[in-house]
N, CA, C and O atoms as a DFTB+ gen file, in Angstrom:
568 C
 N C O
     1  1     101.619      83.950      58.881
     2  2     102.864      83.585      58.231
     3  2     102.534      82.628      57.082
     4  3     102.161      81.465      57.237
     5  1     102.726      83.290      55.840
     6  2     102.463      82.161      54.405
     7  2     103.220      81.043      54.533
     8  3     104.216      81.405      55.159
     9  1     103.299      79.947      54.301
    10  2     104.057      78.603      54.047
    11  2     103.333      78.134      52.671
    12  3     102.117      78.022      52.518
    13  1     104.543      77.836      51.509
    14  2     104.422      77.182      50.161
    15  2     104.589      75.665      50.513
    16  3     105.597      75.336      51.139
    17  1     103.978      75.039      50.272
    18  2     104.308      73.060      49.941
    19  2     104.848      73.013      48.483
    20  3     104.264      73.570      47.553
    21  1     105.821      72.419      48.370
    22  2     106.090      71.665      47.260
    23  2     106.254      70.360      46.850
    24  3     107.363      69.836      46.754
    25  1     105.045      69.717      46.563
    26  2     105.533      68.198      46.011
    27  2     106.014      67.956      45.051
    28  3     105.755      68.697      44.103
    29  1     106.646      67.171      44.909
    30  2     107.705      67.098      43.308
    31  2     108.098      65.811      43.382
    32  3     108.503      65.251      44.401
    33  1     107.951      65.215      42.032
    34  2     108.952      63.728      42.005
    35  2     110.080      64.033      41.668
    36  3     109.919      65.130      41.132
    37  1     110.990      63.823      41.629
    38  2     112.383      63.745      41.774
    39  2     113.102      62.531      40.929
    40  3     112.692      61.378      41.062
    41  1     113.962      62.782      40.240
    42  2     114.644      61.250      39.427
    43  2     115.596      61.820      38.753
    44  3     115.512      62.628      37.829
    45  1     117.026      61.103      39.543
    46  2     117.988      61.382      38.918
    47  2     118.155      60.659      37.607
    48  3     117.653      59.536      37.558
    49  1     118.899      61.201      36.317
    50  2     119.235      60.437      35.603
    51  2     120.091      59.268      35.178
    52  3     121.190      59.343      35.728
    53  1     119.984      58.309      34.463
    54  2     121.183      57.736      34.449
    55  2     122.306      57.631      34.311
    56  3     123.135      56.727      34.412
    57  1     122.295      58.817      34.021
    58  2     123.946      59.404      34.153
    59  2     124.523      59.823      34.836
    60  3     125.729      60.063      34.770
    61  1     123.443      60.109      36.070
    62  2     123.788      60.587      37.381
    63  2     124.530      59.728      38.144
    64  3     123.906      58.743      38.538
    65  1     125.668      59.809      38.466
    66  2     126.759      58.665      39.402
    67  2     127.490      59.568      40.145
    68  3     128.504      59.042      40.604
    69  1     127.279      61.390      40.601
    70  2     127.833      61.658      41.539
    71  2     126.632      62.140      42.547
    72  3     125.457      62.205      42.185
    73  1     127.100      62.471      43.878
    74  2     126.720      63.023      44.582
    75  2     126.315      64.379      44.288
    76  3     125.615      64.945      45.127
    77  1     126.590      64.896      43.399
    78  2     126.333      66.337      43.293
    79  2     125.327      66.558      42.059
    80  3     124.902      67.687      41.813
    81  1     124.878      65.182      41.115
    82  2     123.924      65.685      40.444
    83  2     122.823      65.156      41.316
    84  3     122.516      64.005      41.625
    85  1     122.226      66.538      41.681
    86  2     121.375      65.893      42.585
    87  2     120.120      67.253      42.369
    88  3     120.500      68.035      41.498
    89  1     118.770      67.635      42.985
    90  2     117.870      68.535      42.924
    91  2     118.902      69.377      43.234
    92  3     120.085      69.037      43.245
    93  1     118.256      71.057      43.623
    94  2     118.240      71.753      44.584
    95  2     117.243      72.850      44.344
    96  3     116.412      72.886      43.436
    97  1     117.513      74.044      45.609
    98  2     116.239      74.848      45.540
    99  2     117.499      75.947      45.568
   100  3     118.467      76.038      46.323
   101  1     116.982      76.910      44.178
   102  2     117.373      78.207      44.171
   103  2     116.372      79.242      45.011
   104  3     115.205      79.433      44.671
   105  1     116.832      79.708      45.848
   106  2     116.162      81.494      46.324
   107  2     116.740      82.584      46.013
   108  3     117.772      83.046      46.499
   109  1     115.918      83.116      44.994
   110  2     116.626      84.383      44.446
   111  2     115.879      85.822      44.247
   112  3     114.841      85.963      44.892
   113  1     116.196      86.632      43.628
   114  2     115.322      87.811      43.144
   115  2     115.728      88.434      41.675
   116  3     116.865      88.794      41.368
   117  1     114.953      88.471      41.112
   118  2     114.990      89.253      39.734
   119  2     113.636      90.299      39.401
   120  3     112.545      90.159      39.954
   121  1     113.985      91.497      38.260
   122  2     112.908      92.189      38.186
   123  2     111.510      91.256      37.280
   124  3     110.301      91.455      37.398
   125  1     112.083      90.430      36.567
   126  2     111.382      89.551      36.061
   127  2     110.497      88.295      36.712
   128  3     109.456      87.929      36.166
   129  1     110.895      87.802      37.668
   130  2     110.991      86.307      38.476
   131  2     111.512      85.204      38.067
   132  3     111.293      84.079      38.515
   133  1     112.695      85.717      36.615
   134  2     112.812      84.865      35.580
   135  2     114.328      83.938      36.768
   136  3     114.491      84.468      37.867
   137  1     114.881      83.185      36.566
   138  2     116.414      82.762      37.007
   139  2     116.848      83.405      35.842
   140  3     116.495      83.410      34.662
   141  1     117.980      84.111      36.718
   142  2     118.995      84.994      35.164
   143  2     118.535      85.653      34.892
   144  3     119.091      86.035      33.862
   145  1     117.387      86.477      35.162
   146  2     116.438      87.230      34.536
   147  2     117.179      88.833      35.027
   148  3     117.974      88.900      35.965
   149  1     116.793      89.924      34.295
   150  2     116.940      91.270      35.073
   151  2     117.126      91.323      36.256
   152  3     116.401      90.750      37.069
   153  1     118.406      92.213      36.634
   154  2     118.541      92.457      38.036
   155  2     118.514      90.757      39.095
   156  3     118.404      90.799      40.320
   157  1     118.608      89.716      38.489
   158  2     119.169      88.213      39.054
   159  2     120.029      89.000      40.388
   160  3     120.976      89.786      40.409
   161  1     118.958      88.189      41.744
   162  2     120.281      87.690      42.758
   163  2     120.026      86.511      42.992
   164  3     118.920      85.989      42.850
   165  1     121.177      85.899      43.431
   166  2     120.944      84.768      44.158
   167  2     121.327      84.443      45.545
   168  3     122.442      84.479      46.065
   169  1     119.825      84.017      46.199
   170  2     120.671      84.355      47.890
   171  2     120.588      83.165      48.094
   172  3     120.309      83.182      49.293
   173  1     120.638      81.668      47.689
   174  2     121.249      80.706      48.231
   175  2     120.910      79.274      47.677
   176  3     119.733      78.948      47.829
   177  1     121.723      78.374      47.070
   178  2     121.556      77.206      46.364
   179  2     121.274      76.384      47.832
   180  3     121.560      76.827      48.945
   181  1     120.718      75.240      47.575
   182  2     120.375      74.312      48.472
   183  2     119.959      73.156      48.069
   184  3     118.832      72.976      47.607
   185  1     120.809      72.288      48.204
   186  2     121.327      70.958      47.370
   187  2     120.321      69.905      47.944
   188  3     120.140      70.382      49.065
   189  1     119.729      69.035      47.900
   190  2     118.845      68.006      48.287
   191  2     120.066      67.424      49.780
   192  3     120.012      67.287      51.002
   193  1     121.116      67.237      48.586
   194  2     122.105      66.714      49.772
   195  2     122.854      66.940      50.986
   196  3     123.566      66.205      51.671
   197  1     122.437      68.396      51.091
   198  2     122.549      69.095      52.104
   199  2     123.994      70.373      52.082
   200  3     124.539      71.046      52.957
   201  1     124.173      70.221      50.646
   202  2     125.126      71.278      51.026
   203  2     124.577      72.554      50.153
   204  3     123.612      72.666      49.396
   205  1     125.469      73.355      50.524
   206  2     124.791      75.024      49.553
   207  2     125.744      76.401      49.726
   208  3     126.443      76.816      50.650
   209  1     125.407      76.935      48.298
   210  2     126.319      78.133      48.419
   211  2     125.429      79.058      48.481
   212  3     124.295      78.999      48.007
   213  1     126.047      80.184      49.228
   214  2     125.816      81.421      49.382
   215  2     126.470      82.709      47.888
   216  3     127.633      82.873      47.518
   217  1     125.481      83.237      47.484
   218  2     125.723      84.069      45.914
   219  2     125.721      85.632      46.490
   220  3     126.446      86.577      46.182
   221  1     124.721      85.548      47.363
   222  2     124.546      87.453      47.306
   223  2     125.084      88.239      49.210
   224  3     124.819      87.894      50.362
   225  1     125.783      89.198      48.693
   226  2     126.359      89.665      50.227
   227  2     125.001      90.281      51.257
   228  3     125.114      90.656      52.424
   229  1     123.865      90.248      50.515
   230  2     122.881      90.721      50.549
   231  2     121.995      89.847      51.526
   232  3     120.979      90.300      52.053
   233  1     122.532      88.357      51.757
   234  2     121.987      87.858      52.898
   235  2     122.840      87.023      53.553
   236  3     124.018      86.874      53.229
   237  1     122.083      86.248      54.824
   238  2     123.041      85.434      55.071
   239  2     122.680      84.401      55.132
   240  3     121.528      84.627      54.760
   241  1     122.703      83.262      55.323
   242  2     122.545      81.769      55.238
   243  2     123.032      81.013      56.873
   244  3     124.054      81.215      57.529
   245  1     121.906      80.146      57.150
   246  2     122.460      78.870      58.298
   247  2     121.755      77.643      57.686
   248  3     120.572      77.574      57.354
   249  1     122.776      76.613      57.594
   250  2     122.040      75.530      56.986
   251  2     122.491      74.382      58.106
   252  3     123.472      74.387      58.850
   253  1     121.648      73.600      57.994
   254  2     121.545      72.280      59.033
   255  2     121.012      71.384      58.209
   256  3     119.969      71.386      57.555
   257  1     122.343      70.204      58.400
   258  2     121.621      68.743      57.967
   259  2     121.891      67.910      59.058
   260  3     122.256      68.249      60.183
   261  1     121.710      66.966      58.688
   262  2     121.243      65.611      59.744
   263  2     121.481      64.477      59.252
   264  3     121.682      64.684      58.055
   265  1     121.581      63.357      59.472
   266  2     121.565      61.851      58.659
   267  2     120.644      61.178      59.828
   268  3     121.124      61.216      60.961
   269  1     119.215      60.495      59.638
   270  2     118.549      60.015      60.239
   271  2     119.212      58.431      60.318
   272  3     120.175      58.273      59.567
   273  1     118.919      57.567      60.914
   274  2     119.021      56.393      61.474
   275  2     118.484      55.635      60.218
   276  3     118.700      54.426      60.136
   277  1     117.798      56.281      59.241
   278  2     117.408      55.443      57.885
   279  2     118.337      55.655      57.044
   280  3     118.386      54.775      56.185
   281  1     119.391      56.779      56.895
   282  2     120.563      57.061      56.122
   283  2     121.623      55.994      56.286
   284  3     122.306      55.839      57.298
   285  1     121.696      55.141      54.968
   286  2     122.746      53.977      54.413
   287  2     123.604      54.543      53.782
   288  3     123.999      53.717      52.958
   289  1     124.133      55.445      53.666
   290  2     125.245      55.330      53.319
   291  2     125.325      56.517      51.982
   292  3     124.181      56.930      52.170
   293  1     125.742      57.232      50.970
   294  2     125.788      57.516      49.792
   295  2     125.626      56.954      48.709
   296  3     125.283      57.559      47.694
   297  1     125.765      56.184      48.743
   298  2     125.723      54.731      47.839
   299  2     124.366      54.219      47.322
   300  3     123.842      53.919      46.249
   301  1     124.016      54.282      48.839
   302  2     122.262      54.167      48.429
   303  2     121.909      55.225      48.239
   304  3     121.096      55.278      47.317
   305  1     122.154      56.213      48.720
   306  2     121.651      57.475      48.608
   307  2     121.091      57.970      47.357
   308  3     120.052      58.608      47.187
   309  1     122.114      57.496      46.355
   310  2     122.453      57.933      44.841
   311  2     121.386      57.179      43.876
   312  3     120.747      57.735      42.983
   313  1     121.292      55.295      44.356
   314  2     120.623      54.764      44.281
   315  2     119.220      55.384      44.429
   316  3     118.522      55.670      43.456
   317  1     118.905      55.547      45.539
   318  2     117.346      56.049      45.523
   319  2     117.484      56.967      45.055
   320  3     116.466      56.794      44.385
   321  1     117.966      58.300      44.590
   322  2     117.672      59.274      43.967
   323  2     117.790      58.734      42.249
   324  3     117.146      59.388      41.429
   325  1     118.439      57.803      41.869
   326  2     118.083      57.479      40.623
   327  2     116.504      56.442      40.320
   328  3     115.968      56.281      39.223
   329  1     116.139      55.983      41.382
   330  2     115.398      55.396      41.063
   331  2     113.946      56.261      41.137
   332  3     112.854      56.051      40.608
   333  1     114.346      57.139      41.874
   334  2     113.318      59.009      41.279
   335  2     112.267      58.195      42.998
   336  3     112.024      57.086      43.473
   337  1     112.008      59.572      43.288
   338  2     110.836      59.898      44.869
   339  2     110.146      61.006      44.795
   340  3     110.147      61.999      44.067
   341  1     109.531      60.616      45.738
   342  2     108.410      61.762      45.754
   343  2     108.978      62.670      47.445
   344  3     109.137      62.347      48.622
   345  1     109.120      63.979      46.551
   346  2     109.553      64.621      47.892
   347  2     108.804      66.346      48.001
   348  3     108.358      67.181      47.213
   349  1     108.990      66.221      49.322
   350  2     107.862      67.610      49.915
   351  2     109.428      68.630      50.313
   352  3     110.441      68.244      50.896
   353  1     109.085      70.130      49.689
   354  2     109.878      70.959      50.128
   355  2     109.086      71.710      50.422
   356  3     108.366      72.150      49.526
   357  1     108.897      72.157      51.784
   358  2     108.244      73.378      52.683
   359  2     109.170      74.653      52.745
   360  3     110.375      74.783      52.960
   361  1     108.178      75.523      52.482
   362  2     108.808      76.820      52.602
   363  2     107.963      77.777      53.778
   364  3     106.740      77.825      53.910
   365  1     108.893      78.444      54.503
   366  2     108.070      79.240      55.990
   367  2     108.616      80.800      55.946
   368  3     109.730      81.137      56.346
   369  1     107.827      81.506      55.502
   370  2     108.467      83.206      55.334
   371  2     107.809      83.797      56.512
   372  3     106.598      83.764      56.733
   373  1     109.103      84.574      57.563
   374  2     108.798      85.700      58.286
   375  2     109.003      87.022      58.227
   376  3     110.205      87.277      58.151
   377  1     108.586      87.588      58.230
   378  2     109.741      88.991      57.782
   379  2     110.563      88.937      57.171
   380  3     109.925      88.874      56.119
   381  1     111.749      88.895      56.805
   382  2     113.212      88.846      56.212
   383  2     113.954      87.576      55.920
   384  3     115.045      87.387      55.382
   385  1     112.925      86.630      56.501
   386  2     113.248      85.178      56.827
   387  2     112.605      84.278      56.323
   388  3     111.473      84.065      56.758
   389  1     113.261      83.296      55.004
   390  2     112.647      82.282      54.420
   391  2     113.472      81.148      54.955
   392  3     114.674      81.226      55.207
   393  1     112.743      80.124      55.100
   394  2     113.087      78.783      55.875
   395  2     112.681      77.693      54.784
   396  3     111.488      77.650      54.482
   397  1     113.453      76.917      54.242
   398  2     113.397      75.685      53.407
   399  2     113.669      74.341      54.141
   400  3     114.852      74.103      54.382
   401  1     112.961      73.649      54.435
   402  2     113.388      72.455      54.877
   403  2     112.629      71.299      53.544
   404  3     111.840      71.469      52.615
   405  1     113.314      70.242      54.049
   406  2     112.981      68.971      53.188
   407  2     113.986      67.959      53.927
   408  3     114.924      68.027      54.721
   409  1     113.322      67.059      53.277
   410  2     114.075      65.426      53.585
   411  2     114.354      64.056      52.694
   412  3     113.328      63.428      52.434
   413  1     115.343      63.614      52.291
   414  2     114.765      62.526      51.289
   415  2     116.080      61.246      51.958
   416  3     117.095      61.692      52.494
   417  1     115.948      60.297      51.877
   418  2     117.135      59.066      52.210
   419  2     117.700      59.324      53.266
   420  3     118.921      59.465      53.332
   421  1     116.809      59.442      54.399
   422  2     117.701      59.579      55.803
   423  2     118.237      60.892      55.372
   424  3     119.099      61.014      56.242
   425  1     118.352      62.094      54.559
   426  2     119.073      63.512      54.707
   427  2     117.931      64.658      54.880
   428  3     117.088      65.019      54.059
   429  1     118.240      65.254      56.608
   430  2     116.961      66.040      56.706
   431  2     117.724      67.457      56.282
   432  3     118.873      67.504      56.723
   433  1     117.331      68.575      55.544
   434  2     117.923      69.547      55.588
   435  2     117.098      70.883      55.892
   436  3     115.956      70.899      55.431
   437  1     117.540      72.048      56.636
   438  2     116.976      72.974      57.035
   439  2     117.495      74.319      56.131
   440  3     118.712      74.191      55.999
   441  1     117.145      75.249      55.629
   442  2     117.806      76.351      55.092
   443  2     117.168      77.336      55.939
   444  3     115.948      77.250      56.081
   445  1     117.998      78.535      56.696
   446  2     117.517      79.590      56.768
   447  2     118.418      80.728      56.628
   448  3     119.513      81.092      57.056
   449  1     117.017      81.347      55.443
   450  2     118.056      82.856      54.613
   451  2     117.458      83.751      55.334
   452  3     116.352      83.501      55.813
   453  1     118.156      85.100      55.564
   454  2     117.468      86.482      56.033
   455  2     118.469      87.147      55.318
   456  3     119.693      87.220      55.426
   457  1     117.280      87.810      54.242
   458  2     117.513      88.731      53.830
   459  2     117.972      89.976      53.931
   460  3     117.064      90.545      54.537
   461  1     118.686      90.647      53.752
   462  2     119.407      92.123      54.707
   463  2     118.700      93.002      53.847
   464  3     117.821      93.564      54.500
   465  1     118.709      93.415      52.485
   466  2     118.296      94.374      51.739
   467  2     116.682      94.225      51.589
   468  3     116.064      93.160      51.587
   469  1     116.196      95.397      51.478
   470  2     114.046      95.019      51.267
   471  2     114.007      94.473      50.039
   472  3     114.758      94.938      49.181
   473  1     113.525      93.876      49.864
   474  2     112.755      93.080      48.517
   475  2     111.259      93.039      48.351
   476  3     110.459      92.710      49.227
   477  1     111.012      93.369      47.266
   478  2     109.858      93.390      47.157
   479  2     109.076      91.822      46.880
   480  3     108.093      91.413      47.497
   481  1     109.787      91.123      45.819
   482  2     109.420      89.429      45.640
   483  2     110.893      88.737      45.950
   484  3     111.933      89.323      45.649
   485  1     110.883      87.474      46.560
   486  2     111.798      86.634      46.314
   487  2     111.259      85.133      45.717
   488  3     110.182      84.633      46.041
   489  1     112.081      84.620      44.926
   490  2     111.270      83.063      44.568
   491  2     112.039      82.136      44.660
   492  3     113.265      82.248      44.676
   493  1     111.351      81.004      44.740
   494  2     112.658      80.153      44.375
   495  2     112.334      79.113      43.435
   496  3     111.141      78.825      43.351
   497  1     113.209      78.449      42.663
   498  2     112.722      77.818      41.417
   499  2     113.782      76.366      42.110
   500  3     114.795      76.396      42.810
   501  1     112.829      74.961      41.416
   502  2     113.410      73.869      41.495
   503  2     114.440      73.376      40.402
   504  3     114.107      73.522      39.225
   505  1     115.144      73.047      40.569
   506  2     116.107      72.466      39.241
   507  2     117.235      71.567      40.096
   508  3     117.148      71.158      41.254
   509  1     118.756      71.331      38.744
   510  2     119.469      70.481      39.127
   511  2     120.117      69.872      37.698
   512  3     119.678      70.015      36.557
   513  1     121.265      69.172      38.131
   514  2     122.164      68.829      37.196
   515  2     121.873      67.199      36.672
   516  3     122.091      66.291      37.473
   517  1     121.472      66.952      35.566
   518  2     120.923      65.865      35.623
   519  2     120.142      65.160      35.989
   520  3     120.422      63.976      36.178
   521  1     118.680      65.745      36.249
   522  2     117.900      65.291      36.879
   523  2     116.424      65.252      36.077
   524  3     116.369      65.843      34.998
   525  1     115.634      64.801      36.411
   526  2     114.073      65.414      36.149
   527  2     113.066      65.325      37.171
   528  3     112.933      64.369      37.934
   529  1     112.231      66.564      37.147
   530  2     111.598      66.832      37.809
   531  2     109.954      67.027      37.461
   532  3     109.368      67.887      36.803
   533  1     109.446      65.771      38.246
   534  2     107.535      65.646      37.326
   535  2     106.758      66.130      38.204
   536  3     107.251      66.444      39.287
   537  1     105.314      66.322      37.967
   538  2     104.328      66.013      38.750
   539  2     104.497      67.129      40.070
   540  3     104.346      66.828      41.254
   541  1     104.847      68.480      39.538
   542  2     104.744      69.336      40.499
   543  2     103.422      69.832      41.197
   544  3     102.562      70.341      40.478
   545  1     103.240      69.737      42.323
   546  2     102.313      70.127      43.074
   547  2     102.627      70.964      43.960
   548  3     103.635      70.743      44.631
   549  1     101.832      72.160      44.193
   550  2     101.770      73.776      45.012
   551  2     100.394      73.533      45.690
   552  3      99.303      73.107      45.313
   553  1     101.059      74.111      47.162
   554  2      99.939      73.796      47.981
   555  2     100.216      75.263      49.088
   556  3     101.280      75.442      49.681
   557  1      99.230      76.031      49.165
   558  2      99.279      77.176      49.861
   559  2      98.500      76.966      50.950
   560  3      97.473      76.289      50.994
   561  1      99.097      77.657      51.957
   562  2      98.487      77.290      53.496
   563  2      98.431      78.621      53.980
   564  3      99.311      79.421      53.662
   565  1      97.507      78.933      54.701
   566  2      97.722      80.484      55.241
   567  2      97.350      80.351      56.727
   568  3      97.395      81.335      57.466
């Protein structure tokens, strides 16, 4: 079973003052691998903060978050994401089944998509509304 690591720093901008400009992880498919690219699906946004939409009828989605005993509040939350972290997003593919978890400020979050239709590639690309994102590191485990 392949598993991707993703390290990434993370830093919201200063303009960032909601909860919702925040990372997230697109999983999608295109004939390109482009986002938006030819034939674009999208089977599921997944917000740092733990929430996420579902785009394509083509899969389905269970997401699980958590607030650890280190989670203060939103407030801080926003705080540490402006003051930018270093965060690990693991990815776990089984068959039909990609699994995203990560964690940052006391918010643990789990994604799991299964795919209904065959695909030949799915990817997922990092981004977000106001944010920047440095110092990406890919780490393959087999």
């Amino acid at each position: 079973m392949p598993a991707d690591l993703i390290r990434v720093l993370l830093k919201a901008l200063p303009t960032a003052r909601l909860v919702w400009h925040c990372p997230y992880i697109d999983v999608y498919s295109s004939a390109d691998g482009q986002v938006n690219g030819k034939g674009y699906r999208e089977f599921t946004l997944v917000r740092l903060d733990g929430e996420f939409w579902e785009s394509d009828p083509g899969c389905t989605n269970e997401l699980t978050v958590n607030k650890g005993d280190d989670f203060e509040g939103w407030d801080s939350w926003k705080d540490y994401n402006r003051e930018g972290f270093d965060c690990t997003v693991s990815f776990a593919i089984e068959e039909n089944k990609i699994v995203v978890t990560t964690s940052n400020a006391g918010i643990f979050v789990k994604s799991v998509s299964t795919i209904i239709d065959k695909m030949d590639d799915v990817y997922a690309s990092l981004t977000g509304d106001q944010i920047v994102l440095t110092n990406i590191r890919i780490e393959y485990k087999e």
